[in-house]
DRENDRENDO-832171 format. One line per field, with one value per residue: residue in one letter; x, y, z of N, C-alpha, C in turn. Coordinates in nm, 3 decimals. Atoms other than C-alpha are relative to their C-alpha. Example, Ala and Ser with C-alpha at 12.3 -4.5 7.8 and 13.67 -1.06 7.14 Angstrom:
2
aa: [A, S] .
n_u: [0.089, -0.082] .
n_v: [-0.119, -0.119] .
n_w: [0.000, -0.006] .
ca_u: [1.230, 1.367] .
ca_v: [-0.450, -0.106] .
ca_w: [0.780, 0.714] .
c_u: [0.090, -0.077] .
c_v: [0.120, 0.109] .
c_w: [0.000, 0.073] .
END
This chain:
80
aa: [X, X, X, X, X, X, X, X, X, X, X, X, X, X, X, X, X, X, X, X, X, X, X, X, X, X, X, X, X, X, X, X, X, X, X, X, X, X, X, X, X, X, X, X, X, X, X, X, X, X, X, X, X, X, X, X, X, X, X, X, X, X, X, X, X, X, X, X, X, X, X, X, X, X, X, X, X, X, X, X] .
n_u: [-0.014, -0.108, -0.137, 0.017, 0.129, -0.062, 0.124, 0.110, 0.143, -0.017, -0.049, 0.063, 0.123, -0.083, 0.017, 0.149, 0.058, -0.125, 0.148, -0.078, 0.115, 0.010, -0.146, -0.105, -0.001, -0.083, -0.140, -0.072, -0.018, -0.131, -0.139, -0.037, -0.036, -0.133, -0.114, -0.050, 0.007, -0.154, -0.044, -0.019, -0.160, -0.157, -0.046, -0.004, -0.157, -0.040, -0.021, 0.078, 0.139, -0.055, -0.139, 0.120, -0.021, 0.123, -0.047, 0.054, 0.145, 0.019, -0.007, 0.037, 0.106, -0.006, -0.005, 0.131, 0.082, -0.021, 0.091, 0.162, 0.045, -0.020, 0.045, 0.115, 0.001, -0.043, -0.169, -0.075, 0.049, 0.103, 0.095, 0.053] .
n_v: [-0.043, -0.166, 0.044, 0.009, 0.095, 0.108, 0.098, -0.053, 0.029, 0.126, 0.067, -0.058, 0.083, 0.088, 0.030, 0.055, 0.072, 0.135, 0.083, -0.095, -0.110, -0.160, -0.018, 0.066, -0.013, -0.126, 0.028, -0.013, -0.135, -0.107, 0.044, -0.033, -0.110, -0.044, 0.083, -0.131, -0.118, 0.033, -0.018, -0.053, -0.033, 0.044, -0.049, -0.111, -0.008, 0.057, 0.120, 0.097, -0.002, 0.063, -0.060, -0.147, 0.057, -0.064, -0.134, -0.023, 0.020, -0.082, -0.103, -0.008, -0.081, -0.189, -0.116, 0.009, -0.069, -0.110, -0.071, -0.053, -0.107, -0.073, -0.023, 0.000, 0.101, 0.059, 0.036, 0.122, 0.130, 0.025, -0.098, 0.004] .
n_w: [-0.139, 0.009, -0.123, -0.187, -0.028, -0.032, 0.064, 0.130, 0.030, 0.067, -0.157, -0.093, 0.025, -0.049, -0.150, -0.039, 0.042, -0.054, -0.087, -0.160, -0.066, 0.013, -0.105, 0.114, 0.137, -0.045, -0.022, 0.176, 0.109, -0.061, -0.005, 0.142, -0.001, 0.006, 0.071, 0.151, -0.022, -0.027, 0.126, 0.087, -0.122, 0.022, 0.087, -0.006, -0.071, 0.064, -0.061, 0.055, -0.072, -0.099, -0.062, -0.070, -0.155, -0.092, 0.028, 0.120, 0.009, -0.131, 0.059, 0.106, -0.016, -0.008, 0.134, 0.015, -0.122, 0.019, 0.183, -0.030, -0.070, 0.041, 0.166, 0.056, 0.058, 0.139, 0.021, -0.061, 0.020, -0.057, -0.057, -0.131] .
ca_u: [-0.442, -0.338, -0.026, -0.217, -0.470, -0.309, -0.607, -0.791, -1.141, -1.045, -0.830, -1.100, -1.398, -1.110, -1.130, -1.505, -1.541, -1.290, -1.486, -1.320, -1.525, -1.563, -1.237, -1.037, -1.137, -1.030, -0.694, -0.650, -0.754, -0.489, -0.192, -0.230, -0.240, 0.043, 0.252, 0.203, 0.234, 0.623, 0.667, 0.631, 0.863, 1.147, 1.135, 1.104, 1.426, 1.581, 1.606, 1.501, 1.164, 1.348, 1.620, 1.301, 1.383, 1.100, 1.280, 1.243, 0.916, 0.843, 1.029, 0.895, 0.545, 0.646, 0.781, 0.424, 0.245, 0.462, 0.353, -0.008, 0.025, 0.241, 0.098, -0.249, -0.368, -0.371, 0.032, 0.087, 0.054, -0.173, -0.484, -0.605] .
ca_v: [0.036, 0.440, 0.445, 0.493, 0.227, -0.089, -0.328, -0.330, -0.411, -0.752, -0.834, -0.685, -0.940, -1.195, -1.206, -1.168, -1.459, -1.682, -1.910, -1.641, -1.492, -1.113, -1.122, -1.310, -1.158, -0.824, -0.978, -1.034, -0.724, -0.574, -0.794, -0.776, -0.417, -0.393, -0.621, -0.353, -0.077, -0.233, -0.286, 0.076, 0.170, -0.052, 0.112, 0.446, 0.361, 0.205, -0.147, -0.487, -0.540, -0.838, -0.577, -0.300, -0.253, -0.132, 0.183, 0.234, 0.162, 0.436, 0.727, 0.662, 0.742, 1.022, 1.165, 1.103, 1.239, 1.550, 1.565, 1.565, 1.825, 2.017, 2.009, 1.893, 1.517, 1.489, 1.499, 1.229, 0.854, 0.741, 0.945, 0.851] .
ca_w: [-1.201, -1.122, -0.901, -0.568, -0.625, -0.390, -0.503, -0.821, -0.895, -1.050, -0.686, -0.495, -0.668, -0.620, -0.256, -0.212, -0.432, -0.228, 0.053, 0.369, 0.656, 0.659, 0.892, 0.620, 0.353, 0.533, 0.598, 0.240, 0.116, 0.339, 0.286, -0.123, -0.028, 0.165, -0.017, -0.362, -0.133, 0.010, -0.344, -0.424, -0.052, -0.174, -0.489, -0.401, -0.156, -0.431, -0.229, -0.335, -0.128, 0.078, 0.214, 0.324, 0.674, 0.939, 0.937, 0.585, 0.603, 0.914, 0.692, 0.378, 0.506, 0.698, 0.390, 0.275, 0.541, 0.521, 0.147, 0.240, 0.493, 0.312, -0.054, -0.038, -0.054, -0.376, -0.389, -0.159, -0.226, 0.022, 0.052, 0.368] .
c_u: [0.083, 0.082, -0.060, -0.085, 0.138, -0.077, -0.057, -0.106, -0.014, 0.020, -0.112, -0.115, 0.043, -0.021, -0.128, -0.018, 0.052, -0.117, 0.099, -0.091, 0.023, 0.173, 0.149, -0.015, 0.056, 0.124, 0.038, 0.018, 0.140, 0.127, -0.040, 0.014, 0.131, 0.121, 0.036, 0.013, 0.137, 0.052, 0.059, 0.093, 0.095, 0.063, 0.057, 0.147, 0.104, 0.082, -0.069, -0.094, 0.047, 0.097, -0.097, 0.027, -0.137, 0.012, -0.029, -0.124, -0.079, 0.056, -0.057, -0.159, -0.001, 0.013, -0.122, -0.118, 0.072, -0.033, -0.103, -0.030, 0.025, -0.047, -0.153, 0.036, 0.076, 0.160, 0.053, -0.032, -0.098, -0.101, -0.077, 0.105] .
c_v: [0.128, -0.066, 0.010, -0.106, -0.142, -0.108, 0.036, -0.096, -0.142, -0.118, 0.038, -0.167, -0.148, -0.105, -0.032, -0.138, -0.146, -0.029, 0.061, 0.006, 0.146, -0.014, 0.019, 0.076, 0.167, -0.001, 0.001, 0.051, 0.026, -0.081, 0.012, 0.169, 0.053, -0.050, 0.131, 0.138, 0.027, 0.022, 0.142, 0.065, -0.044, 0.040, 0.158, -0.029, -0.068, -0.132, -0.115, -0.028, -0.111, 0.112, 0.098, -0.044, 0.105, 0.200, 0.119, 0.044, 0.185, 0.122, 0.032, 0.076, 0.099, 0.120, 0.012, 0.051, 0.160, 0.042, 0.052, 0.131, 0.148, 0.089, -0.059, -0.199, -0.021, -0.034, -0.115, -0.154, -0.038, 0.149, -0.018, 0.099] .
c_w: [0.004, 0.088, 0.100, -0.012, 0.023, -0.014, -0.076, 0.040, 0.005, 0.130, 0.053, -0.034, 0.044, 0.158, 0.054, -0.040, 0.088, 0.110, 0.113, 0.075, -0.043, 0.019, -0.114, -0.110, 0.030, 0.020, -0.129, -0.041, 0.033, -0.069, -0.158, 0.023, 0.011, -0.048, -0.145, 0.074, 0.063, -0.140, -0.041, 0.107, -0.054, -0.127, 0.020, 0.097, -0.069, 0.084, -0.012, 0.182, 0.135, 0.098, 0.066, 0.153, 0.025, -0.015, -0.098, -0.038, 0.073, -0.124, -0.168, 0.026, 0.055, -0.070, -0.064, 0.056, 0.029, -0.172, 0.004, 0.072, -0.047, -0.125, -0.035, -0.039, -0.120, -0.086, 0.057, -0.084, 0.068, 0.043, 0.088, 0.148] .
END
């Protein structure tokens, strides 16, 4: 898994294979997503992942979103 990928292939077949609806199985993706994607916030704020406040959360992607704008996707973490 590169560093921006928040689901792999393996998780991804995972979920389809589970007995979900669409709905569910869209909830899943997301929350394994954003669970490795807190992971890599509470690191990058050097704070254990329980202590991540909302806050945290909110400037970390801004700093992210000023990456992108500033330097071109491909610098940021999330490329959406």
């Amino acid at each position: 898994m590169n560093q921006a990928e928040f689901l792999t292939a393996e998780e991804s077949a995972d979920v389809e294979a589970a007995l979900l609806s669409s709905q569910e199985k869209f909830l899943t993706r997301l929350t394994i997503s954003s669970l490795r994607l807190l992971g890599r916030i509470a690191a990058d704020s050097a704070v254990n992942l329980e202590d991540l406040t909302h806050q945290q959360v909110i400037a970390w992607i801004e700093k992210d979103s000023k990456i992108k704008r500033e330097q071109g996707i491909e610098a940021a973490v999330l490329k959406w």
